[in-house]
Each structure stands twice: as C-alpha cells, then as structure tokens.
N, CA, C and O atoms as a MOPAC input file, in Angstrom:
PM7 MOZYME 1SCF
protein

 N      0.09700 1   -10.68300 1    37.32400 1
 C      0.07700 1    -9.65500 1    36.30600 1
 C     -1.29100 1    -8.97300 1    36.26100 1
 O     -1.36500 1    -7.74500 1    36.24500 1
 N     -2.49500 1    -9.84100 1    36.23700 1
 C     -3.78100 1    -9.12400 1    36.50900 1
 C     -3.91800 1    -8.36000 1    37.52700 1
 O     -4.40000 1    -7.23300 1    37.41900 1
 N     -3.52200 1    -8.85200 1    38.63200 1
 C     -3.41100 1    -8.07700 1    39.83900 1
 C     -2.65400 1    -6.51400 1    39.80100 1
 O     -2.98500 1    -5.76200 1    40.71700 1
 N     -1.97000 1    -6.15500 1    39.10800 1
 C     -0.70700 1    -5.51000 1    38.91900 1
 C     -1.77800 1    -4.24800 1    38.27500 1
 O     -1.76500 1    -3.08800 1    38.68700 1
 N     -2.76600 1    -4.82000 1    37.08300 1
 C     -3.37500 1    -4.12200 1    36.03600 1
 C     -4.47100 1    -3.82500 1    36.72700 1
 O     -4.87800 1    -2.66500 1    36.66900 1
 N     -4.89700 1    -4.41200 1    37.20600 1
 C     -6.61500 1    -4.03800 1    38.44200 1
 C     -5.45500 1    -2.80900 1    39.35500 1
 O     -5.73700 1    -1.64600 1    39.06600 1
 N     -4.64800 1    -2.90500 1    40.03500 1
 C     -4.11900 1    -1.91700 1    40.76900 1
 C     -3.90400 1    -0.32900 1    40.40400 1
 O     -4.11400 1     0.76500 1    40.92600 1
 N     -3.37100 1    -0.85700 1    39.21500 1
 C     -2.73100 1     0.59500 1    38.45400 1
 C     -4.26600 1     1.12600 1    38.20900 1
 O     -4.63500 1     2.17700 1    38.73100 1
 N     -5.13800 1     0.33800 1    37.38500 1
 C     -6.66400 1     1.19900 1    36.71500 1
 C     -7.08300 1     1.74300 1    38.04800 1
 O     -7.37700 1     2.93700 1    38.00500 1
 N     -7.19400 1     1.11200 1    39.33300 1
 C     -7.83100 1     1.42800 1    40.43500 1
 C     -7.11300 1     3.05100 1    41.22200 1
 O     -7.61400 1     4.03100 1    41.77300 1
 N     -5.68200 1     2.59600 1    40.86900 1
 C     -4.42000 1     3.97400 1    41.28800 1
 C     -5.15400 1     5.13500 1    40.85200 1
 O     -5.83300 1     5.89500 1    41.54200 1
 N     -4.86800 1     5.17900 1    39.27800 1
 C     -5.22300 1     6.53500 1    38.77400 1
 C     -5.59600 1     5.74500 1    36.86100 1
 O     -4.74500 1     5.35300 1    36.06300 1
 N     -7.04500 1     5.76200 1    36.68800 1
 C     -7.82100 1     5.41700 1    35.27800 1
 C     -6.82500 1     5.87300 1    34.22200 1
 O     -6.01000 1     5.28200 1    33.51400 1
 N     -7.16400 1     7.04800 1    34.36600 1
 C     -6.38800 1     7.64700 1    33.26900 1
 C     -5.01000 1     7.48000 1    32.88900 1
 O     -4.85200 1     7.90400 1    31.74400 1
 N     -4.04000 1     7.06800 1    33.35300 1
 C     -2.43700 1     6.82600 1    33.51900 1
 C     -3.33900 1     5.22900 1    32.71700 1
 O     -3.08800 1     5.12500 1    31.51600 1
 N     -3.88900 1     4.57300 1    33.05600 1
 C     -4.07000 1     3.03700 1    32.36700 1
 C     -4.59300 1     3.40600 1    31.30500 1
 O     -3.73200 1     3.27600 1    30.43600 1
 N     -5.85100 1     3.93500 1    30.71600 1
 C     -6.29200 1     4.59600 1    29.33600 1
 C     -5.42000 1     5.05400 1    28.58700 1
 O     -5.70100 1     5.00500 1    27.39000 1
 N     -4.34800 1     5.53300 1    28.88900 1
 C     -3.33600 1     6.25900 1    28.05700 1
 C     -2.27200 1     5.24400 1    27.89500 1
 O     -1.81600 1     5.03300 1    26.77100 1
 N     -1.67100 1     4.34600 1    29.33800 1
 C     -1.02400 1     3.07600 1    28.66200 1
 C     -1.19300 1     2.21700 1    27.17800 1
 O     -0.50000 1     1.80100 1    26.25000 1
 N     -2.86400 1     2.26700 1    27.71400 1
 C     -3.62200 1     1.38700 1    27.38400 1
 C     -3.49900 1     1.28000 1    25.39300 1
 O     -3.17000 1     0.49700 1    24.50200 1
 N     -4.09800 1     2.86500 1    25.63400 1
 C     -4.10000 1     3.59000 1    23.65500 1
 C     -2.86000 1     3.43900 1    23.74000 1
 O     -2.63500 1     2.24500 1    23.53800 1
 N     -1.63700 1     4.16000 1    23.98700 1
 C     -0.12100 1     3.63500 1    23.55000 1
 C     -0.05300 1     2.45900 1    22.91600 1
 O      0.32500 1     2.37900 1    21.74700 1
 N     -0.44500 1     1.34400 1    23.69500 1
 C     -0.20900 1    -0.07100 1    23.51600 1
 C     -0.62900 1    -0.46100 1    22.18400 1
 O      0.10200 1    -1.03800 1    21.37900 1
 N     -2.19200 1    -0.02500 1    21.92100 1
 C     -2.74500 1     0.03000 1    20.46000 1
 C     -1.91200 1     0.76900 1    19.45300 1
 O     -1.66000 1     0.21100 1    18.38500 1
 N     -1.53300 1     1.78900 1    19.66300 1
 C     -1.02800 1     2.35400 1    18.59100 1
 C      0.31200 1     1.76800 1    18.28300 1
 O      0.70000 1     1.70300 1    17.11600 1
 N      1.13500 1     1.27900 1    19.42300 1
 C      2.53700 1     0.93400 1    18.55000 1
 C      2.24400 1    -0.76700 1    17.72500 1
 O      2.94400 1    -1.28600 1    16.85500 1
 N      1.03500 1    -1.29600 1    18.34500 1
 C      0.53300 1    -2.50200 1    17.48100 1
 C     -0.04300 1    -2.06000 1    16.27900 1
 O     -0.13500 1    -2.76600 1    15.27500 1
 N     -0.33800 1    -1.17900 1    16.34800 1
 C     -0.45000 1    -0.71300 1    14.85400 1
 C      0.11500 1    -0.15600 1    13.97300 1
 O     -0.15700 1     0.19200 1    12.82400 1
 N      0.94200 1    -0.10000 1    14.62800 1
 C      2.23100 1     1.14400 1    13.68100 1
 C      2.69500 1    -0.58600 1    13.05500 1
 O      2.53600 1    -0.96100 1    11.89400 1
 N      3.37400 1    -1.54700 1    14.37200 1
 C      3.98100 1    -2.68800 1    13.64300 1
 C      3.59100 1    -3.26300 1    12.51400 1
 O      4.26100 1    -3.42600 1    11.49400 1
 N      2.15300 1    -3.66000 1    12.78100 1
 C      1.18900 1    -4.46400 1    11.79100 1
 C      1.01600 1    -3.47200 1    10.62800 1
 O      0.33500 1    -3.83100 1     9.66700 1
 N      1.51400 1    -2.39200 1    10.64000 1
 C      1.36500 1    -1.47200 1     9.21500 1
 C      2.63900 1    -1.68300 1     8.48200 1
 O      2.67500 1    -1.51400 1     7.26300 1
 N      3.89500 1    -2.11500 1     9.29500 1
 C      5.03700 1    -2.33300 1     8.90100 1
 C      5.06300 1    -3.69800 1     8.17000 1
 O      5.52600 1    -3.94200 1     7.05600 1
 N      4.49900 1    -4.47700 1     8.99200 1
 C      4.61800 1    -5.78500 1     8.79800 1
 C      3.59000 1    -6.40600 1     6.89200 1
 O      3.73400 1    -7.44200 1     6.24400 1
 N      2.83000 1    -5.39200 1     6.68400 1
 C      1.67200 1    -5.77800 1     6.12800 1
 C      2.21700 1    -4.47700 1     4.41500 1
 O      1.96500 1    -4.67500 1     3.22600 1
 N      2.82000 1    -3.52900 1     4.93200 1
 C      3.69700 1    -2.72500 1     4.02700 1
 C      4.68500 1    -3.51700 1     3.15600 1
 O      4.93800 1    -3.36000 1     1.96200 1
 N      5.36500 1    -4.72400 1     4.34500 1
 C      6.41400 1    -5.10200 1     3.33000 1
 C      5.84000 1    -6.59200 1     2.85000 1
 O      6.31600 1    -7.33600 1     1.99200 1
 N      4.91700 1    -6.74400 1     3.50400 1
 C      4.42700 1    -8.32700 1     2.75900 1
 C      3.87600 1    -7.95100 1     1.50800 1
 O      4.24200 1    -8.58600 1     0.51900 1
 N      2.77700 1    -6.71200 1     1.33800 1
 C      2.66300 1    -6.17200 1     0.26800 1
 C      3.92300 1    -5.95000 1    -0.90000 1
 O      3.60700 1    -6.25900 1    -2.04900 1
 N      4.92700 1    -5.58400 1    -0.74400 1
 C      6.03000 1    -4.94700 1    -1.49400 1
 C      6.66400 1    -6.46400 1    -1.94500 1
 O      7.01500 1    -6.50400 1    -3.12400 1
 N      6.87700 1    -7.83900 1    -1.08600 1
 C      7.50000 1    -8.97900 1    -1.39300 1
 C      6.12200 1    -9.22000 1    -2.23100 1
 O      6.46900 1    -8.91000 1    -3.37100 1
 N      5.21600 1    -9.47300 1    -2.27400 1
 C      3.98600 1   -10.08500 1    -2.83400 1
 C      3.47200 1    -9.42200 1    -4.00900 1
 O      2.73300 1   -10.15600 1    -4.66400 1
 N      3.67000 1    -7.98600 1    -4.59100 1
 C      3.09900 1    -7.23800 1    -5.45700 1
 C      2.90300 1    -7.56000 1    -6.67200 1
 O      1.94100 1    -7.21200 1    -7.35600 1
 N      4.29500 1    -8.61000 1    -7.18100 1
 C      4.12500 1    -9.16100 1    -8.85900 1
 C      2.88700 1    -9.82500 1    -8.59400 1
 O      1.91400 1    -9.46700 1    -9.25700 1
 N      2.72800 1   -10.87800 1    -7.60300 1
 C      1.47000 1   -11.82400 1    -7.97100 1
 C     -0.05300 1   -11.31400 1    -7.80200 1
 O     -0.95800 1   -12.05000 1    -8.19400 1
 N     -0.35100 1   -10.03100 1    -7.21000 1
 C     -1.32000 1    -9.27700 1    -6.78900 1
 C     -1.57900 1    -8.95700 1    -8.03600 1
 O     -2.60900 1    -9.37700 1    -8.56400 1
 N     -0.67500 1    -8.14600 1    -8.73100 1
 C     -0.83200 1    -7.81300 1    -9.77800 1
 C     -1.29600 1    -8.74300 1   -10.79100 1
 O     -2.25100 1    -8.44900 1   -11.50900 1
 N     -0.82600 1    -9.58600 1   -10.86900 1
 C     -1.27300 1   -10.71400 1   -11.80100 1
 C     -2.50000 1   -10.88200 1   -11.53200 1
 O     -3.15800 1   -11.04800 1   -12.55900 1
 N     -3.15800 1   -10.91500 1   -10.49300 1
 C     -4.48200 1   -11.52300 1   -10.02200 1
 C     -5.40200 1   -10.33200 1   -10.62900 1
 O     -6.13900 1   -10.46800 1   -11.60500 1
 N     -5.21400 1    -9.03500 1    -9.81200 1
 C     -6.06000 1    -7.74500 1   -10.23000 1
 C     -6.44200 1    -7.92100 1   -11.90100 1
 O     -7.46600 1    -8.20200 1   -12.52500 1
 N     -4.68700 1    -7.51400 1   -12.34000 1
 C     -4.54700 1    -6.92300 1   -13.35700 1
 C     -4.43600 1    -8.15500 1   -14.71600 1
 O     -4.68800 1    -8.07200 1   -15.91800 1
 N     -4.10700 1    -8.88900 1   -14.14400 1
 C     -4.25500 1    -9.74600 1   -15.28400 1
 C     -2.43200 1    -9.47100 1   -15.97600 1
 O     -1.94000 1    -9.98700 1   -16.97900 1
 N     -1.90400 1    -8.66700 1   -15.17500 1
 C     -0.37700 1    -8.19300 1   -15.93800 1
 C      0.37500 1    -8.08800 1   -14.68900 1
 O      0.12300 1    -7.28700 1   -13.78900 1
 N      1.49200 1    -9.11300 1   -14.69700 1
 C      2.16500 1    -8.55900 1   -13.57300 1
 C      2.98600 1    -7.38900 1   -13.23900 1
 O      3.36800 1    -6.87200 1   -12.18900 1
 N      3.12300 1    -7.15600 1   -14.45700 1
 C      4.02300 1    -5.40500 1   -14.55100 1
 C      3.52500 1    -3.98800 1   -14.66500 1
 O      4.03500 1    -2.94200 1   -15.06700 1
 N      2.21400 1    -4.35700 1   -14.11200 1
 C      1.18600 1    -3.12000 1   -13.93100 1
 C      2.21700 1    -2.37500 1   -13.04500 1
 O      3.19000 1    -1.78100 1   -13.51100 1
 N      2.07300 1    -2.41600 1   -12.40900 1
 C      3.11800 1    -1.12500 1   -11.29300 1
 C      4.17400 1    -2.13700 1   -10.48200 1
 O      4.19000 1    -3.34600 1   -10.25100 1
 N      4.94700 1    -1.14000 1   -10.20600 1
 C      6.42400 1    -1.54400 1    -9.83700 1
 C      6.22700 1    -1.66800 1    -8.55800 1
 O      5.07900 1    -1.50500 1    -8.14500 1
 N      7.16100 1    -1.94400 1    -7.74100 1
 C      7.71500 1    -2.46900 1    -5.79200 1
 C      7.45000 1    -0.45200 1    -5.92400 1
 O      7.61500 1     0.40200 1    -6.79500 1
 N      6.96500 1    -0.49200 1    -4.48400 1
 C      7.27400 1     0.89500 1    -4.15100 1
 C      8.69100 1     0.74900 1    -3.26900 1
 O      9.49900 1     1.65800 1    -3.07400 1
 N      8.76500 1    -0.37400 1    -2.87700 1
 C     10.50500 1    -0.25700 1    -2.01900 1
 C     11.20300 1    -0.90100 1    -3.02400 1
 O     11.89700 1    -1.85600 1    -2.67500 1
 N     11.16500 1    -0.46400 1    -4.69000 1
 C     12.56800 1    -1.13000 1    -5.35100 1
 C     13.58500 1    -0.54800 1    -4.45400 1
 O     14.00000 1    -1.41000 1    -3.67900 1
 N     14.10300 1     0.53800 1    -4.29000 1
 C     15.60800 1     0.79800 1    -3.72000 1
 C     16.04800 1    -0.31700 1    -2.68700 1
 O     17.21400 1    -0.27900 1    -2.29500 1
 N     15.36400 1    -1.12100 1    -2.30600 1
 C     15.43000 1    -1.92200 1    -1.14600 1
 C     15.35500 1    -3.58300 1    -1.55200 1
 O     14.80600 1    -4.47400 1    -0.90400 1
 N     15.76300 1    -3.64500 1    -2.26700 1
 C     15.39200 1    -5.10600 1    -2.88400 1
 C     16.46400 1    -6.07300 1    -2.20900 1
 O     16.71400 1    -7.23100 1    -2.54300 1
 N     16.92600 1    -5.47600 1    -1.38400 1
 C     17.76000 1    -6.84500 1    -0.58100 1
 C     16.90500 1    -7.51600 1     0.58900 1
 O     17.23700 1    -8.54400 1     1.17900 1
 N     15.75100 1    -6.76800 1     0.82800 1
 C     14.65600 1    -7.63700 1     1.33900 1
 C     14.45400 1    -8.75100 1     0.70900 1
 O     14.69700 1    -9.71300 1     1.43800 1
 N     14.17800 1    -8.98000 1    -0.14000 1
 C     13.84200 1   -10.33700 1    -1.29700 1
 C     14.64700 1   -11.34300 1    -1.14200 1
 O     14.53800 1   -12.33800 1    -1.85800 1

C-alpha cells in the first residue's frame, strides 16, 4: 500500500494533494456529523453543567427524537 502511495505522489503530486485534501475533508464533514449528534443526545446534561438549568435551550434535532 505504501508502495502504491510513493508511486502515485511520484506519477503526478498534484492528483495525490488533491486525493490527499479530499480525504481530510470528508473526515471532517463525518466527525462534524458524528460530534453534531453527540451534542443533540447530550444537551440536557451540558446544560445542566453551563447553565445550572437543564431547560435552558431545547435539542436543535427535536423533530428527530427517534435517535434517542
């Protein structure tokens, strides 16, 4: 597999730089997903902590509460 990745950068840089950022960005799109809804399951107790009230603000995904 290293071999594969030394080949391609050596082929043509740029075609691997642009793999490369792709690769970052859809890991970040996930981990924004992933970290969106841990937030939204987790929000009463955040709240509690911040606010001292857990009913400071609501789920931004109530419509979706079959996540829970």
């Amino acid at each position: 597999m290293i071999e594969f990745i030394i080949k391609l950068y050596k082929a043509d840089p740029s075609l691997f730089v642009g793999m490369f950022g792709l690769l970052l960005i859809i890991i970040t799109i996930v981990l924004f997903f992933i970290f969106y809804i841990y937030m939204n399951v987790h929000l009463k107790g955040i709240s509690k902590i911040i606010f001292n009230n857990e009913k400071h603000y609501r789920r931004p995904l109530e419509p979706f509460n079959f996540i829970i």
